[in-house]
mmCIF file of the N, C-alpha and C atoms, coordinates in Angstrom:
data_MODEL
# 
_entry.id   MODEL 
# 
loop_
_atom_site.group_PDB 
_atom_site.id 
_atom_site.type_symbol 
_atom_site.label_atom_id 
_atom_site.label_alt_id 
_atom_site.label_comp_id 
_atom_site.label_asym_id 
_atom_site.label_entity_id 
_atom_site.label_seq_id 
_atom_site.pdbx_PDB_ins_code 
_atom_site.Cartn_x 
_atom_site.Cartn_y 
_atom_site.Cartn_z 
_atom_site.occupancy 
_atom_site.B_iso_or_equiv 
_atom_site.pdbx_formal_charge 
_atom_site.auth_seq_id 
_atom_site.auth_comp_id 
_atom_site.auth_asym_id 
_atom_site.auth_atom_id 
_atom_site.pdbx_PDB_model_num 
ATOM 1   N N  . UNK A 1 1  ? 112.228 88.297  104.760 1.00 0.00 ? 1  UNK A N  1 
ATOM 2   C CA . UNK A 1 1  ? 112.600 89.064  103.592 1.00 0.00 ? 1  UNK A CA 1 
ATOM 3   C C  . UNK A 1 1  ? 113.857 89.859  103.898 1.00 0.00 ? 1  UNK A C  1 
ATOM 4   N N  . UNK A 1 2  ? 115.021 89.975  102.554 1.00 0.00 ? 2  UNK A N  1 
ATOM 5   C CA . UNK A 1 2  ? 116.097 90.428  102.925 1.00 0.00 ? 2  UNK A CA 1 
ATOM 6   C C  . UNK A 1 2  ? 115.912 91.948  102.312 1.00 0.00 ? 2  UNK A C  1 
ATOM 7   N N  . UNK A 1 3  ? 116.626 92.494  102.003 1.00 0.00 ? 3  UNK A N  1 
ATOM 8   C CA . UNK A 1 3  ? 116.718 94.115  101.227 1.00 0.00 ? 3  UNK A CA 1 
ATOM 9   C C  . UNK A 1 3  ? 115.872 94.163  100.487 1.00 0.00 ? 3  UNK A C  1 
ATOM 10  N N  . UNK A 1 4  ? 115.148 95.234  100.469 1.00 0.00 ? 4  UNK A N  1 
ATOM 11  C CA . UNK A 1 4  ? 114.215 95.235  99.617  1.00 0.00 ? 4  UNK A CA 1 
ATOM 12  C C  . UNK A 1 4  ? 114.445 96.582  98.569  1.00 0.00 ? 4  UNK A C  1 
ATOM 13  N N  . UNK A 1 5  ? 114.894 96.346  97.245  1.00 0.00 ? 5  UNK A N  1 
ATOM 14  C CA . UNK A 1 5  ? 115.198 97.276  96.134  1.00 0.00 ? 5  UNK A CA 1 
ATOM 15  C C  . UNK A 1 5  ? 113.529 98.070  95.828  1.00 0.00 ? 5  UNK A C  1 
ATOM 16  N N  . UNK A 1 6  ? 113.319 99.233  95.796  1.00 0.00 ? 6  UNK A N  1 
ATOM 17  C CA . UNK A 1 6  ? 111.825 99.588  95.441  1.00 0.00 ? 6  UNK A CA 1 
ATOM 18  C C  . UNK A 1 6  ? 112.103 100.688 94.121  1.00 0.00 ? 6  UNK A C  1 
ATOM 19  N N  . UNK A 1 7  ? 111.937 100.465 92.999  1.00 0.00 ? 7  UNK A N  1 
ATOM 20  C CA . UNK A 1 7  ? 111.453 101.054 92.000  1.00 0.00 ? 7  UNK A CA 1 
ATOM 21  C C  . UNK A 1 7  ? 110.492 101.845 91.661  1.00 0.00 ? 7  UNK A C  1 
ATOM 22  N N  . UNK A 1 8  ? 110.084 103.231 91.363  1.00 0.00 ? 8  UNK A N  1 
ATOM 23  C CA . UNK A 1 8  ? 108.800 103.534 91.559  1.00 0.00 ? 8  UNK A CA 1 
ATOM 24  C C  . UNK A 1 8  ? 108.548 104.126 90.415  1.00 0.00 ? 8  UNK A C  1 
ATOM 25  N N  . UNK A 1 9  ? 107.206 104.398 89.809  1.00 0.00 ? 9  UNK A N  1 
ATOM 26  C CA . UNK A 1 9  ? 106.775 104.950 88.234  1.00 0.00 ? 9  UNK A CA 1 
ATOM 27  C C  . UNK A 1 9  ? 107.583 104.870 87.135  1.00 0.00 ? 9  UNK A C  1 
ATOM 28  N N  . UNK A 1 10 ? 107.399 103.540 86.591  1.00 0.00 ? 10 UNK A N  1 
ATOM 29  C CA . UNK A 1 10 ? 107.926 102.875 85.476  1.00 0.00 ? 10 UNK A CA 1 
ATOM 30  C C  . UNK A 1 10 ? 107.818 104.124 84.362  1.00 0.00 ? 10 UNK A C  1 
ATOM 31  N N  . UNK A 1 11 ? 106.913 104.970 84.358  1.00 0.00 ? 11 UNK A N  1 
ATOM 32  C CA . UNK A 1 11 ? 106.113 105.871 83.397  1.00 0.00 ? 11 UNK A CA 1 
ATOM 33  C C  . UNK A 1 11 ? 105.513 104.989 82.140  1.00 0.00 ? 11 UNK A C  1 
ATOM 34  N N  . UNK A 1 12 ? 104.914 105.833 81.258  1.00 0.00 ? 12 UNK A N  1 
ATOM 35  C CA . UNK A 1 12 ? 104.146 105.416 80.498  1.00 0.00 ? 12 UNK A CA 1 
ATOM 36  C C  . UNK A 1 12 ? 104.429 104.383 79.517  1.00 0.00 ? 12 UNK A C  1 
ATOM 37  N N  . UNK A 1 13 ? 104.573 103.310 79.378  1.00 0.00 ? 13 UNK A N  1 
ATOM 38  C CA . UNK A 1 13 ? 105.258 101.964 78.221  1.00 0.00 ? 13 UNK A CA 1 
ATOM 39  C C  . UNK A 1 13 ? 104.570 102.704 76.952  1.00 0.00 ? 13 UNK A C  1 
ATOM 40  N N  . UNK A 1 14 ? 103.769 102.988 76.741  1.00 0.00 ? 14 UNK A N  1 
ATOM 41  C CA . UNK A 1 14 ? 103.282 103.622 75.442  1.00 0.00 ? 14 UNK A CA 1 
ATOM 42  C C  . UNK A 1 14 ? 101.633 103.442 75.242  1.00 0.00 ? 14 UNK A C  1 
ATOM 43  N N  . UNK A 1 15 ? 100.902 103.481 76.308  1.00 0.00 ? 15 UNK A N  1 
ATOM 44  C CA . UNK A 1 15 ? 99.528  102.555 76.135  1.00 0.00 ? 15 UNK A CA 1 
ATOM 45  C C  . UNK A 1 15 ? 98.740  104.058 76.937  1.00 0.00 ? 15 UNK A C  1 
ATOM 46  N N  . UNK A 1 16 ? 99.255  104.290 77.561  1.00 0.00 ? 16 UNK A N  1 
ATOM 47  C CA . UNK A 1 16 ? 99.101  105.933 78.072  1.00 0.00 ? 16 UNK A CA 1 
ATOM 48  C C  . UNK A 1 16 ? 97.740  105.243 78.704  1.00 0.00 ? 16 UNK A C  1 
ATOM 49  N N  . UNK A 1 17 ? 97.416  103.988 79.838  1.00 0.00 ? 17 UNK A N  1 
ATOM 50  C CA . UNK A 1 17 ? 96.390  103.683 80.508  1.00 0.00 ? 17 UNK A CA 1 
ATOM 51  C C  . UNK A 1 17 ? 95.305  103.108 80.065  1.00 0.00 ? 17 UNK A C  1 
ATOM 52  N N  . UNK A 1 18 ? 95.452  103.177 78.644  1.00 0.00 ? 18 UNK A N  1 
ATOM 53  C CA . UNK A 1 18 ? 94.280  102.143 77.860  1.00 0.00 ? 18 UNK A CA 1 
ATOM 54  C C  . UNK A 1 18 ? 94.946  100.936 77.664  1.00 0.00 ? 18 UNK A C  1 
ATOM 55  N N  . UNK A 1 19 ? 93.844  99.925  77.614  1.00 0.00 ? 19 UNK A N  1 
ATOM 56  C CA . UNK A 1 19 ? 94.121  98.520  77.045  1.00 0.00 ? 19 UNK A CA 1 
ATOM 57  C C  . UNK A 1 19 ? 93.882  98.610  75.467  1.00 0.00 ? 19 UNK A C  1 
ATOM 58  N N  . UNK A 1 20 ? 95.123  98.340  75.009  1.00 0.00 ? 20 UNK A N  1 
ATOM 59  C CA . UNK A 1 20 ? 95.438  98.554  74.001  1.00 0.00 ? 20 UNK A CA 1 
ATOM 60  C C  . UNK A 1 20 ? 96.420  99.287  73.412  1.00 0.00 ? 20 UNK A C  1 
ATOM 61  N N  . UNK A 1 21 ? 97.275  99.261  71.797  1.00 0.00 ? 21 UNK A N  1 
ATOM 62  C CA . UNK A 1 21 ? 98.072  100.354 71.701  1.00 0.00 ? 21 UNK A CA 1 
ATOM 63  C C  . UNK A 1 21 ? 97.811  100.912 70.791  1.00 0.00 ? 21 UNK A C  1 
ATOM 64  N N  . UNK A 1 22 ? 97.717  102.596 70.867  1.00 0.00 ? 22 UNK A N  1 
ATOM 65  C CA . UNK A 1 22 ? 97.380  103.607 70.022  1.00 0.00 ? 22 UNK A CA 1 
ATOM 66  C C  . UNK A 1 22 ? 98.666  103.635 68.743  1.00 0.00 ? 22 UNK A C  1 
ATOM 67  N N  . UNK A 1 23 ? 97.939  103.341 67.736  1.00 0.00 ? 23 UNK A N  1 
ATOM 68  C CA . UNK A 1 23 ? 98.701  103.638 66.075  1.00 0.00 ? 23 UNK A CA 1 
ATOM 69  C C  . UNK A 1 23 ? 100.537 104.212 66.589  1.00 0.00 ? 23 UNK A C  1 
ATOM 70  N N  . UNK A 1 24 ? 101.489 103.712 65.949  1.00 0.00 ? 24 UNK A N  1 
ATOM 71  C CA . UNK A 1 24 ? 102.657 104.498 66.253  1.00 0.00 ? 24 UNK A CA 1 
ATOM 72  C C  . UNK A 1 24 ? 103.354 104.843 67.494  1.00 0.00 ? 24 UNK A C  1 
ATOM 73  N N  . UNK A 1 25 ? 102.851 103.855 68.485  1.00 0.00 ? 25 UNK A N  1 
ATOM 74  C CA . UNK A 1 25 ? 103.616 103.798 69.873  1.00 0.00 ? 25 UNK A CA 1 
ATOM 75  C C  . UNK A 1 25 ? 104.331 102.364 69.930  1.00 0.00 ? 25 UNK A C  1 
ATOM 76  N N  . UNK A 1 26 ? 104.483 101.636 69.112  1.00 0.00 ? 26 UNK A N  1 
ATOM 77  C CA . UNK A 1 26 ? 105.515 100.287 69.245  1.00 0.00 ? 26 UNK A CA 1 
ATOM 78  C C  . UNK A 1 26 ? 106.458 100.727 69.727  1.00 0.00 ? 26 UNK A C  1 
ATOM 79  N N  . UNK A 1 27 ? 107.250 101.124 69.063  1.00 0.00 ? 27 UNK A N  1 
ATOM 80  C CA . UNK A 1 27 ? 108.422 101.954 69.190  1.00 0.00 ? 27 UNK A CA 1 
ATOM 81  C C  . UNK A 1 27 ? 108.765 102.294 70.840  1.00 0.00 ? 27 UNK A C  1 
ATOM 82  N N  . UNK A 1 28 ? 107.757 102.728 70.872  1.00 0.00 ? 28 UNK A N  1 
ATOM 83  C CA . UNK A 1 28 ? 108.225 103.726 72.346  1.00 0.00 ? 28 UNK A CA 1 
ATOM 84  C C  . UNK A 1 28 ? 108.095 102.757 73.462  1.00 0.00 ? 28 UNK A C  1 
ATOM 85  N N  . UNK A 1 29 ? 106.573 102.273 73.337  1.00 0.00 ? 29 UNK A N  1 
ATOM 86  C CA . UNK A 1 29 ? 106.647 100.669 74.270  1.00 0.00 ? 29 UNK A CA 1 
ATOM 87  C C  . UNK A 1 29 ? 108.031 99.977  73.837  1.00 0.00 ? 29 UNK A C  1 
ATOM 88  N N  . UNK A 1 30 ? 108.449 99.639  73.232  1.00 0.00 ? 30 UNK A N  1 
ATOM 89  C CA . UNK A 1 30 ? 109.540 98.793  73.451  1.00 0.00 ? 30 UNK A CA 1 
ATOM 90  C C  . UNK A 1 30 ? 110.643 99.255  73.844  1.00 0.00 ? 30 UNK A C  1 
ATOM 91  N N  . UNK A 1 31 ? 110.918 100.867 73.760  1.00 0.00 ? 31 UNK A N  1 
ATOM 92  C CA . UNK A 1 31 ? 112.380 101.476 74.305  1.00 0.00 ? 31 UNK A CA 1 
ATOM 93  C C  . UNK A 1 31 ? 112.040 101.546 75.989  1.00 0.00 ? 31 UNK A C  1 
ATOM 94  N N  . UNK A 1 32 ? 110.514 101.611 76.171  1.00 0.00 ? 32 UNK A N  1 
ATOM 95  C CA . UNK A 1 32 ? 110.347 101.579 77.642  1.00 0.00 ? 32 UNK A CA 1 
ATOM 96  C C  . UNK A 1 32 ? 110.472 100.085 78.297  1.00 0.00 ? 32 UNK A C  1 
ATOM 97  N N  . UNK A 1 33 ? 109.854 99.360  77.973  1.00 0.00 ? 33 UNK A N  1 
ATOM 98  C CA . UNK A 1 33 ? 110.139 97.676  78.394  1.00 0.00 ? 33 UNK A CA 1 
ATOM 99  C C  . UNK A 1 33 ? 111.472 97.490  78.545  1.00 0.00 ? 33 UNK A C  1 
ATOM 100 N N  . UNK A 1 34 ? 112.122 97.568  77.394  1.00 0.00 ? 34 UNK A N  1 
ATOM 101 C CA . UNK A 1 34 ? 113.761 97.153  77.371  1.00 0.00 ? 34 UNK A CA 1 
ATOM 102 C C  . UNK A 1 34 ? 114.200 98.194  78.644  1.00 0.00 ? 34 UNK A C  1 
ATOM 103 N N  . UNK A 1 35 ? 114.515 99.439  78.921  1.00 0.00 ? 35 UNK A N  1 
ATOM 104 C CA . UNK A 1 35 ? 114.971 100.199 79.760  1.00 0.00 ? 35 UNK A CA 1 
ATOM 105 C C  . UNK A 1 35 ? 114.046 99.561  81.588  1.00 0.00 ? 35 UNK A C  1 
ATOM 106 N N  . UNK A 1 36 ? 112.607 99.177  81.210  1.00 0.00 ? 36 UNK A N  1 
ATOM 107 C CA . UNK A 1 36 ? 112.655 98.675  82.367  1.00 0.00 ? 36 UNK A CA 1 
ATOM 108 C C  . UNK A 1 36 ? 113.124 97.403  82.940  1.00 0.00 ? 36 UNK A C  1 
ATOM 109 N N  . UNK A 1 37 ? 113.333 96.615  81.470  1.00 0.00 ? 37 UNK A N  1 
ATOM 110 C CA . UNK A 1 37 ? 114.176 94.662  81.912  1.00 0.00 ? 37 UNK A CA 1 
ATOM 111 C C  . UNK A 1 37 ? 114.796 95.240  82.424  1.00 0.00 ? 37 UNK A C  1 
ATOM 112 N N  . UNK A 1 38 ? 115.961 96.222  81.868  1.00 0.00 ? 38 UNK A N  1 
ATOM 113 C CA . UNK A 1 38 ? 117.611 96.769  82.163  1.00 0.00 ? 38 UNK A CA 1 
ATOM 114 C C  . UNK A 1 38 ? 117.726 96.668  84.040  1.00 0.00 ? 38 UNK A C  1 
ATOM 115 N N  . UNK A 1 39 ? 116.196 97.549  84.257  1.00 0.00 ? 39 UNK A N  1 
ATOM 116 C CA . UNK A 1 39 ? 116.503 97.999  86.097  1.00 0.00 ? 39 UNK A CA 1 
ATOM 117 C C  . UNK A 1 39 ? 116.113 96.891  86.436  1.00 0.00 ? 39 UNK A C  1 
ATOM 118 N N  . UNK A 1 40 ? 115.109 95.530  86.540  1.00 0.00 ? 40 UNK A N  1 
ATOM 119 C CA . UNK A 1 40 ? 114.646 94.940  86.590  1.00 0.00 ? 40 UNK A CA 1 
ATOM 120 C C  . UNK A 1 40 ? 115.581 94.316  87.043  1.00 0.00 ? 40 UNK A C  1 
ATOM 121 N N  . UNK A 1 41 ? 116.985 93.769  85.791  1.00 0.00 ? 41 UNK A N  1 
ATOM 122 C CA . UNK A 1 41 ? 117.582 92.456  85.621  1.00 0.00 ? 41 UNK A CA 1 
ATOM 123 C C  . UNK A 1 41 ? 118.842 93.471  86.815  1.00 0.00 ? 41 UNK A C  1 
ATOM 124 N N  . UNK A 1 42 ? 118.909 94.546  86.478  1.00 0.00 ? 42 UNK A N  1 
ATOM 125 C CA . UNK A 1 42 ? 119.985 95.626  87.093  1.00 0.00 ? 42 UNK A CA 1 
ATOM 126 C C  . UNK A 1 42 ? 119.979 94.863  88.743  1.00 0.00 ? 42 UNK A C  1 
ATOM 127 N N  . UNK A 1 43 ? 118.730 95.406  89.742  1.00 0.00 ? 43 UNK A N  1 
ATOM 128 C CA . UNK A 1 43 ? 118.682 94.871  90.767  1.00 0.00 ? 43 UNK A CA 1 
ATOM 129 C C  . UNK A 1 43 ? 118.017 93.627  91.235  1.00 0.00 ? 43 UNK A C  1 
ATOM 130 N N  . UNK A 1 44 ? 117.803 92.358  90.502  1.00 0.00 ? 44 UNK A N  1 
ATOM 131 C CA . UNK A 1 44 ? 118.217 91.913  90.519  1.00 0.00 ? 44 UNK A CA 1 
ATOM 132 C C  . UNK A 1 44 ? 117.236 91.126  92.071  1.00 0.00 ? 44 UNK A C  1 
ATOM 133 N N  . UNK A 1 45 ? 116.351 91.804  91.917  1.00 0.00 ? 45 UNK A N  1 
ATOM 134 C CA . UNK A 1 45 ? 115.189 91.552  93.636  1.00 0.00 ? 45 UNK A CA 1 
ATOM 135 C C  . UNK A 1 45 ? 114.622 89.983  93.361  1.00 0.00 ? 45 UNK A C  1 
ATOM 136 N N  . UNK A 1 46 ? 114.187 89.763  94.591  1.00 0.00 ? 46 UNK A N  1 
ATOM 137 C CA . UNK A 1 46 ? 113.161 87.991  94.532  1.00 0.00 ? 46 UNK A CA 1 
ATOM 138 C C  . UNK A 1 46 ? 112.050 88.053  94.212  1.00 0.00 ? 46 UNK A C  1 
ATOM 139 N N  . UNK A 1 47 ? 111.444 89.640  93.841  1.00 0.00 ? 47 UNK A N  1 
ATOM 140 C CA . UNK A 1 47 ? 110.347 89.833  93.309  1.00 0.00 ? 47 UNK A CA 1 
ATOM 141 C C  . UNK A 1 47 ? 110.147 91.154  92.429  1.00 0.00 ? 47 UNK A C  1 
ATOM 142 N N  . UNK A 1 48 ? 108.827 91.208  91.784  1.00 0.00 ? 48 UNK A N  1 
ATOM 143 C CA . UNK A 1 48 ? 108.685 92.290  91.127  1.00 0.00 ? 48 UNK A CA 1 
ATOM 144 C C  . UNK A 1 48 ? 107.118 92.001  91.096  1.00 0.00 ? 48 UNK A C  1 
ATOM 145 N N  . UNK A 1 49 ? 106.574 93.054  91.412  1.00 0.00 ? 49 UNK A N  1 
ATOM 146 C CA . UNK A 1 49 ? 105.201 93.769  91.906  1.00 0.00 ? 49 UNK A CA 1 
ATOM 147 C C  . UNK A 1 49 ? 105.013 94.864  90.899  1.00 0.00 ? 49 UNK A C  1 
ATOM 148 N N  . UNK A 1 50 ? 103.984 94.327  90.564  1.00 0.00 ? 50 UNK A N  1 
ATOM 149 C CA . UNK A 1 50 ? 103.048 95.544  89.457  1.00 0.00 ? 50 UNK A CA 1 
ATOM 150 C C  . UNK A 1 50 ? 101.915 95.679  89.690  1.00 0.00 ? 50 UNK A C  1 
ATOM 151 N N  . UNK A 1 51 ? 101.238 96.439  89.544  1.00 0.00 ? 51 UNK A N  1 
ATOM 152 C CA . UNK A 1 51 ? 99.618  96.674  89.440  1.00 0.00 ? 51 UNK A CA 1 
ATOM 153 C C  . UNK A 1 51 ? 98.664  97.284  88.246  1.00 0.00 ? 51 UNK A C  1 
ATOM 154 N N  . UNK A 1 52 ? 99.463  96.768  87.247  1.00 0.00 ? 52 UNK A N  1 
ATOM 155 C CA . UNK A 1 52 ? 98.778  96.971  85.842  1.00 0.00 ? 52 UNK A CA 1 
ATOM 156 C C  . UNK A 1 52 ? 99.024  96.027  85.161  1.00 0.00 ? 52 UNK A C  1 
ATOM 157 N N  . UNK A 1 53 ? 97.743  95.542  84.388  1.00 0.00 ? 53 UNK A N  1 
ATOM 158 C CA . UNK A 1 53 ? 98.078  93.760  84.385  1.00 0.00 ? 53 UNK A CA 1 
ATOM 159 C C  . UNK A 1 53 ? 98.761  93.887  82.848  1.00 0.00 ? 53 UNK A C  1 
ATOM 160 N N  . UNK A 1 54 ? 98.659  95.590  82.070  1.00 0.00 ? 54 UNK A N  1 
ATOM 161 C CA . UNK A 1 54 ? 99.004  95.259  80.775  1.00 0.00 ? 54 UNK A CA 1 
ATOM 162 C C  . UNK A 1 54 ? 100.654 95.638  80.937  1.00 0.00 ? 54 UNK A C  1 
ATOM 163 N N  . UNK A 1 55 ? 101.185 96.188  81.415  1.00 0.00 ? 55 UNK A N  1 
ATOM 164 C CA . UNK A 1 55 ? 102.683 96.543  81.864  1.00 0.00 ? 55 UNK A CA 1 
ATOM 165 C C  . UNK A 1 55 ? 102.915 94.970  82.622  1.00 0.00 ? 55 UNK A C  1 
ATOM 166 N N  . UNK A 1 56 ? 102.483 94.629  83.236  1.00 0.00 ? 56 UNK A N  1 
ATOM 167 C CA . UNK A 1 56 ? 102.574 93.025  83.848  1.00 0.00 ? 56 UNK A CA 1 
ATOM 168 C C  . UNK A 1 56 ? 102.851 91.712  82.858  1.00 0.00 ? 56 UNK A C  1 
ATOM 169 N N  . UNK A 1 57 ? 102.271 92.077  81.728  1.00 0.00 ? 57 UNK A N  1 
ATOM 170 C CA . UNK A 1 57 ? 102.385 91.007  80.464  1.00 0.00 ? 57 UNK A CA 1 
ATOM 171 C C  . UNK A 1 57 ? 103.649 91.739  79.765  1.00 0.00 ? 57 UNK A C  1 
ATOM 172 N N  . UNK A 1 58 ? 103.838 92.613  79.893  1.00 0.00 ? 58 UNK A N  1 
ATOM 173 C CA . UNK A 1 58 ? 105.013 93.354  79.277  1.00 0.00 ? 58 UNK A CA 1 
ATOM 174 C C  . UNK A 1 58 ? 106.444 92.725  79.694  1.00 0.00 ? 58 UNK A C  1 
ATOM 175 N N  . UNK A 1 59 ? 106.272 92.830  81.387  1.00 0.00 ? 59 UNK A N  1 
ATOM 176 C CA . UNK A 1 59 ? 107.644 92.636  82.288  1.00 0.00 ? 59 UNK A CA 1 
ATOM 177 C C  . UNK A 1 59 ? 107.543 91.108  81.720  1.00 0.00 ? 59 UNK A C  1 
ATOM 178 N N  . UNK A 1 60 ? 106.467 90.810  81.982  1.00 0.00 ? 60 UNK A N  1 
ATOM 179 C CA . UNK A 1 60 ? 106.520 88.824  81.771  1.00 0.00 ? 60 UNK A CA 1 
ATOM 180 C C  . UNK A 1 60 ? 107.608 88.553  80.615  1.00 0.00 ? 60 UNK A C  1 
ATOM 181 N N  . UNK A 1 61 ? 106.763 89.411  79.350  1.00 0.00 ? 61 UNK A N  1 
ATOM 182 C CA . UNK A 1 61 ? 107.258 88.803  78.241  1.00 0.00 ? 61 UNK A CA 1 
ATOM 183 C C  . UNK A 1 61 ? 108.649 89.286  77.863  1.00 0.00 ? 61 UNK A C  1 
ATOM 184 N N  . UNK A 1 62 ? 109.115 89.905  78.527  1.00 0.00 ? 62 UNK A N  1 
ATOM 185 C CA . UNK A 1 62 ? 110.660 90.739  78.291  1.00 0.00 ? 62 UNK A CA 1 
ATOM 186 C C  . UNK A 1 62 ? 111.657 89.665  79.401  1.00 0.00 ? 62 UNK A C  1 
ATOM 187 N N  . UNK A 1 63 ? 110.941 90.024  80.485  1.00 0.00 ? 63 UNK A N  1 
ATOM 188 C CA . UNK A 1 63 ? 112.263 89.448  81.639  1.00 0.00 ? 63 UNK A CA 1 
ATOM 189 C C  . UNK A 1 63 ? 111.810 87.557  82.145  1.00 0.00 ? 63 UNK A C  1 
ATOM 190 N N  . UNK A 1 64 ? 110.452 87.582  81.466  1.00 0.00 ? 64 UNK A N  1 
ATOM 191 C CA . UNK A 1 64 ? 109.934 86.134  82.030  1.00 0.00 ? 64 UNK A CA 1 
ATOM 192 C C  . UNK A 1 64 ? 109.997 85.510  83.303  1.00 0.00 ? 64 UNK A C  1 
ATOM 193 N N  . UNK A 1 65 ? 109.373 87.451  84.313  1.00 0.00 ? 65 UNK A N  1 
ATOM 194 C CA . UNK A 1 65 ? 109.495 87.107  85.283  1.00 0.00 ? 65 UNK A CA 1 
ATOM 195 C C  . UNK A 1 65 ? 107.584 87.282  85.679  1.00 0.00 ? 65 UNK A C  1 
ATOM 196 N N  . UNK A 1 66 ? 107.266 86.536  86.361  1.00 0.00 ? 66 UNK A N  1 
ATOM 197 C CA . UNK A 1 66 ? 105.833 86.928  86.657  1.00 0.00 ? 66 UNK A CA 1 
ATOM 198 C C  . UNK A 1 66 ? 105.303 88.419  87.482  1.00 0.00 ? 66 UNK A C  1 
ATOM 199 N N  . UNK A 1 67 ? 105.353 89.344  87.761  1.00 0.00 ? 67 UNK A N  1 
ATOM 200 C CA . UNK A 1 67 ? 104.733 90.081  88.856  1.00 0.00 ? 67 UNK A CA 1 
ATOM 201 C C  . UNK A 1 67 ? 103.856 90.234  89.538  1.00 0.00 ? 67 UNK A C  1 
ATOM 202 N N  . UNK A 1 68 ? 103.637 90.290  90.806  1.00 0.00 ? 68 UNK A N  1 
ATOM 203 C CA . UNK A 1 68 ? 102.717 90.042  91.834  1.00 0.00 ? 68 UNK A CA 1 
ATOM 204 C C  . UNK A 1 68 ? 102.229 91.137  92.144  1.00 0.00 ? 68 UNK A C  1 
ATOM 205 N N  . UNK A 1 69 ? 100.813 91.289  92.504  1.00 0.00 ? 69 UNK A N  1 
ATOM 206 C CA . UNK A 1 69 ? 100.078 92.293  92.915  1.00 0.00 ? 69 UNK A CA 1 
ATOM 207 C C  . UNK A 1 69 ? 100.707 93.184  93.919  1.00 0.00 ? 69 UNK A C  1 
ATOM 208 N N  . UNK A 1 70 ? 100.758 94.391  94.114  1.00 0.00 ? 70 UNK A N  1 
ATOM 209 C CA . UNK A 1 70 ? 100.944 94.758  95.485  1.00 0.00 ? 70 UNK A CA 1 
ATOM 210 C C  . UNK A 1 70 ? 100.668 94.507  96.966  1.00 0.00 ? 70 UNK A C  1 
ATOM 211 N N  . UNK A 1 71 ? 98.944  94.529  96.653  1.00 0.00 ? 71 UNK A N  1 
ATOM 212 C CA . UNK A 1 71 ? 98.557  93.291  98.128  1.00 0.00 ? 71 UNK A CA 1 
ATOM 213 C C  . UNK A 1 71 ? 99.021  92.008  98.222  1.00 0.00 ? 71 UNK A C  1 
ATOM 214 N N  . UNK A 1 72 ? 99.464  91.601  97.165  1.00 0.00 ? 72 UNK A N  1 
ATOM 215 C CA . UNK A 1 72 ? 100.250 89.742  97.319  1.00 0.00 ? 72 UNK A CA 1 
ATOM 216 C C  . UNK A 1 72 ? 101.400 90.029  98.391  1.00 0.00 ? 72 UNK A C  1 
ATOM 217 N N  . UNK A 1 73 ? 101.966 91.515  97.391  1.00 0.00 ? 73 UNK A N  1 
ATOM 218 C CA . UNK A 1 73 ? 103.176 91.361  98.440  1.00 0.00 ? 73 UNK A CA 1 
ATOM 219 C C  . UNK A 1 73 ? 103.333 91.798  99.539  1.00 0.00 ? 73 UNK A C  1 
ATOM 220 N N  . UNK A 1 74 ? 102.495 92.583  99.984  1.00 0.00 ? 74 UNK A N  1 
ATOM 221 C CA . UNK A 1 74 ? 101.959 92.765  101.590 1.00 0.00 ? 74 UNK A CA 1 
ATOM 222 C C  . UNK A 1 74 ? 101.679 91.912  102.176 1.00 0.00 ? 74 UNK A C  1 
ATOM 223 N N  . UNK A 1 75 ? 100.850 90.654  101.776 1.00 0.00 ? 75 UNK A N  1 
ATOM 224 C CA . UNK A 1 75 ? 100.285 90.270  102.646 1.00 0.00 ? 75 UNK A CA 1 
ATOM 225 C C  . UNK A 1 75 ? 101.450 88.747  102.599 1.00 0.00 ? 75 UNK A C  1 
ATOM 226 N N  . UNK A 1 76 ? 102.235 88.717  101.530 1.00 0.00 ? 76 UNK A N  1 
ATOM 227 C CA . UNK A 1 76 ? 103.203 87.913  101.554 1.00 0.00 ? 76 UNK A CA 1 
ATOM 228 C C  . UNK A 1 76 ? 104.316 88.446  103.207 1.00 0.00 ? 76 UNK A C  1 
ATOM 229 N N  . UNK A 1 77 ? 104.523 89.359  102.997 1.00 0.00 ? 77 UNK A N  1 
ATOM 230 C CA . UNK A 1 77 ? 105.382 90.384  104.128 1.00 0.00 ? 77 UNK A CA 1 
ATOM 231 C C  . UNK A 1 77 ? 104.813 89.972  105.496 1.00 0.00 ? 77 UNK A C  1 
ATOM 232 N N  . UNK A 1 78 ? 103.335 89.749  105.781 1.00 0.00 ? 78 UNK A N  1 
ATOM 233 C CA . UNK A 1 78 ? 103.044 89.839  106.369 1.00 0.00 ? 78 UNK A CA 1 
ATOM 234 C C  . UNK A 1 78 ? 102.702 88.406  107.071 1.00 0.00 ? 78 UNK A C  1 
ATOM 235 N N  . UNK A 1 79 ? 103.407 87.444  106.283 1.00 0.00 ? 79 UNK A N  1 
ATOM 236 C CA . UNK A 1 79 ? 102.860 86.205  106.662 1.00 0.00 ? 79 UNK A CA 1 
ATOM 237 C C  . UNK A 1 79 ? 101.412 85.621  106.129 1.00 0.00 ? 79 UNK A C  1 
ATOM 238 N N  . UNK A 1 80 ? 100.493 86.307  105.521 1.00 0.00 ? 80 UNK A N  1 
ATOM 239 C CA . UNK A 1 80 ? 99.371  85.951  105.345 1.00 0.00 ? 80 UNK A CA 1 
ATOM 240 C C  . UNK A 1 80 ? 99.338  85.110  104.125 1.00 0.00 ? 80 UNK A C  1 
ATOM 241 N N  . UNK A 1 81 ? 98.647  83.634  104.228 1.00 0.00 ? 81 UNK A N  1 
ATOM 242 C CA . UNK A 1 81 ? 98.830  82.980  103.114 1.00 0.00 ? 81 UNK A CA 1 
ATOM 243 C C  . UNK A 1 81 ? 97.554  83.374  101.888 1.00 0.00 ? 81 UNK A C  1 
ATOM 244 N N  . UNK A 1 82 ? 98.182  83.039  100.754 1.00 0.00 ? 82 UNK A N  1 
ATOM 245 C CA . UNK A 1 82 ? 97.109  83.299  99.712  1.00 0.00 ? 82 UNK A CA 1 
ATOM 246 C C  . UNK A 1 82 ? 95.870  81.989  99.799  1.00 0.00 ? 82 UNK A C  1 
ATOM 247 N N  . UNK A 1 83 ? 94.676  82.237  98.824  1.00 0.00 ? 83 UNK A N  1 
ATOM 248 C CA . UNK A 1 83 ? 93.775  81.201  98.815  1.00 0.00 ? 83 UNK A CA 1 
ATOM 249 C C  . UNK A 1 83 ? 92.872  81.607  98.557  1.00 0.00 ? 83 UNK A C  1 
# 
C-alpha cells in the first residue's frame, strides 16, 4: 500500500443514525453526499472504507465506488485474505 489519504467524520448525511430518513432532510442528505463525492473524488485514494452501511449506499450511489469495512481494510493491510 502506497499513501494513505484518511478522512475522518463525514458528519451527519441527514439520517442522524437511523435507518431511514426523517420528513425534510433530502435536502441536507444530498448537500452532504455531494460535498462528500467532492473529497472522495478530491483525493482520489484506491479505497474508501465506511462503517455505516446506510452512508455506504450513499457513497456507492454518488461516486459508484463500493466501500469496505474497516476490518476489510486492516486485515487487507495486513495481508490477511478474506473468506
Amino acid at each position: 500500500m502506497g499513501k494513505i489519504p484518511i478522512m475522518v467524520d463525514v458528519g451527519d448525511l441527514g439520517a442522524g443514525g437511523r435507518w431511514g430518513r426523517p420528513a425534510g432532510k433530502r435536502g441536507r442528505e444530498q448537500k452532504g453526499i455531494q460535498a462528500l463525492k467532492k473529497r472522495i473524488e478530491t483525493q482520489a485514494a484506491d479505497v474508501v472504507v465506511g462503517d455505516c452501511q446506510l452512508a455506504n449506499g450513499g457513497i456507492t450511489d454518488a461516486t459508484g465506488r463500493v466501500p469496505v469495512h474497516p476490518m476489510q481494510f486492516v486485515a487487507r493491510a495486513y495481508g490477511i485474505e478474506e473468506g
